[in-house]
N, C-alpha and C positions, 0 to 999 in steps of 0.2 A: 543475539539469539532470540528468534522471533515464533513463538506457535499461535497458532490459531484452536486448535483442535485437534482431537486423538478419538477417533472412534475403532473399534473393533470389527473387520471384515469378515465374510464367509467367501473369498473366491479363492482362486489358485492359478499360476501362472504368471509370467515373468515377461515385460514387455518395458522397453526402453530405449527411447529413442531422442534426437538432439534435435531441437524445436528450433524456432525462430523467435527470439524475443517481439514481447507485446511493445508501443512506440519507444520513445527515448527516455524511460524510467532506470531512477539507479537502482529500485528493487523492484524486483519482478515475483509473483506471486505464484507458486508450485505446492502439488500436492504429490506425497511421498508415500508409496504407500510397499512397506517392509513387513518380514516376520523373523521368528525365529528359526533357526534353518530344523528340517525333521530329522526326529531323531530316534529311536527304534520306542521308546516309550510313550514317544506321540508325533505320529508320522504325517499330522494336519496339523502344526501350531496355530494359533491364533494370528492373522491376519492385522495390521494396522497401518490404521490411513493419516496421514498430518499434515494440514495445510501449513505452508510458511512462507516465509519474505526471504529474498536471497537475492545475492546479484546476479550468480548463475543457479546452473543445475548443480552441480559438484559441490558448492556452499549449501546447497538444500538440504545435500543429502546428509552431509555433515552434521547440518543441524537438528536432522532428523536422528541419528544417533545420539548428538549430545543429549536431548531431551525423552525419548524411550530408555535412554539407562539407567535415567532417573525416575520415570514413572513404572517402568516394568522391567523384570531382570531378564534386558534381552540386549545383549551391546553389536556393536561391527563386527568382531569376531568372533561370535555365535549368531552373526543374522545374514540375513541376506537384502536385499531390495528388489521391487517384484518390478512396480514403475517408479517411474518421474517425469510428471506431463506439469506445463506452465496453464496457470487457468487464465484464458482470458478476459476481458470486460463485454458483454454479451450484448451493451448496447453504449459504445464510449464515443457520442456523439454527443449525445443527452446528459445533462447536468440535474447533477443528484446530491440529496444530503447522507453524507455519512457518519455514521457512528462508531467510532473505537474506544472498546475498553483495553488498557494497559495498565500492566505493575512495570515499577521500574525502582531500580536502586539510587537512592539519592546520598547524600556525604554523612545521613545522618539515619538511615532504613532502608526499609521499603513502603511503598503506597500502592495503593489502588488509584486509575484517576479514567476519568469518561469525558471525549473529545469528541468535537464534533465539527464536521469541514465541508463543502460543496466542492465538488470536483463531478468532472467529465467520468473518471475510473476511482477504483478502487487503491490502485497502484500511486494513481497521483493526490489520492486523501494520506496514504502513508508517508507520502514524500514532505506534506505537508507534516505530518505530526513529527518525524523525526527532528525536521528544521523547526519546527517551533519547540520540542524538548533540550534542543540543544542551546537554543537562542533564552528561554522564559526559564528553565530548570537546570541548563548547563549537563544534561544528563546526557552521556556515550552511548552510542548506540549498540554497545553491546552490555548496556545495563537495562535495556526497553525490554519487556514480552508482549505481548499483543496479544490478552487472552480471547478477546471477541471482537467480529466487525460485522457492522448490518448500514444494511439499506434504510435510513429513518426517514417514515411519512412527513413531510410538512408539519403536519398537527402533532407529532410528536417529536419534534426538536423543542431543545430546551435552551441553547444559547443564545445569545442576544445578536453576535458576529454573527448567527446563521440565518438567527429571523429576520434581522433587518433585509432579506432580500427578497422572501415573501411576502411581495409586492407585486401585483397585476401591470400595474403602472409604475412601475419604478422606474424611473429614470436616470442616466450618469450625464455630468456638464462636460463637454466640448472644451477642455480649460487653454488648448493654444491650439486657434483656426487663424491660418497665416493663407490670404490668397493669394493665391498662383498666377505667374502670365498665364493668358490664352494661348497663345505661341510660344517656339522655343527663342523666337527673336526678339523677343518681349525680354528678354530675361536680364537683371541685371546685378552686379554685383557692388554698388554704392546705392542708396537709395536717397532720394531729394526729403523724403521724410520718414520720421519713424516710423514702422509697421505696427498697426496697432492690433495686438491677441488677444483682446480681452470677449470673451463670449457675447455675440451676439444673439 
């Protein structure tokens, strides 16, 4: 159960439609945006928007229930859903630092905890924190929340994994360069000597 955010709308009207998932992410990032159904004492409820992580739409919206019944007295069967659109990554070519705050339940609470990852998307920085909670914290993914995610400048990243890449010049070593025949008739499968990988 993953939120991002709960803000308060002023529109109206009901639009919904079955997208096409963003690349080959297990979770895809949707915003839901539901109310209270009208009712002769207020015939305009209040409007709310919620971003979340989901594998599909149908999981989105689920979770968008789960989490409005807890923060305002409005459930599934007194509400309705207006949309459900997948947000895409606006530029998932370019590699960027990201920021996620989560709570999460551990064997022994809860915590707060602030992460911080370089990805292409936003989808593939989550993909990262969940396999590293599960790997470093042993935590279920249905004990994660995701209360914030931001785009973080260079100069304000804080971890070491993220700064060491904030590098002009940085370079990675070549650790196995094995040459090739020229030809496909060059090719063979005994060699008279060892192949030597080591970086030149």
């Amino acid at each position: 159960p993953l939120v991002l955010s709960l803000f308060p709308l002023d529109v109206s009207g009901a639009t919904s439609n079955k997208m096409p998932q963003e690349g080959n992410f297990k979770f895809h990032q949707y915003q839901v945006v539901g109310r209270h159904l009208p009712t002769e004492n207020d015939a305009n409820p209040t409007v709310y928007r919620m971003k979340v992580w989901a594998q599909d739409a149908v999981r989105a919206k689920s979770k968008f229930w789960y989490f409005l019944r807890r923060l305002r007295r409005v459930k599934k069967a007194n509400g309705q859903i207006l949309a459900v659109n997948e947000i895409y990554e606006r530029k998932p070519t370019t590699v960027k630092n990201f920021g996620i705050w989560v709570r999460y339940q551990s064997r022994t609470g809860y915590h707060n905890m602030y992460k911080e990852y370089r990805d292409t998307t936003l989808n593939g920085a989550v993909d990262q924190m969940y396999s590293e909670m599960a790997s470093r914290h042993r935590v279920r993914f249905p004990c994660i929340q995701i209360i914030k995610t931001a785009t973080v400048p260079a100069s304000a990243c804080k971890r070491a994994n993220t700064l060491q890449f904030h590098d002009s010049k940085i370079k990675f070593p070549l650790t196995r360069r094995m040459a090739r025949p020229s030809a496909p008739e060059f090719r063979t499968l005994y060699k008279a000597t060892r192949p030597n990988v080591a970086m030149v």
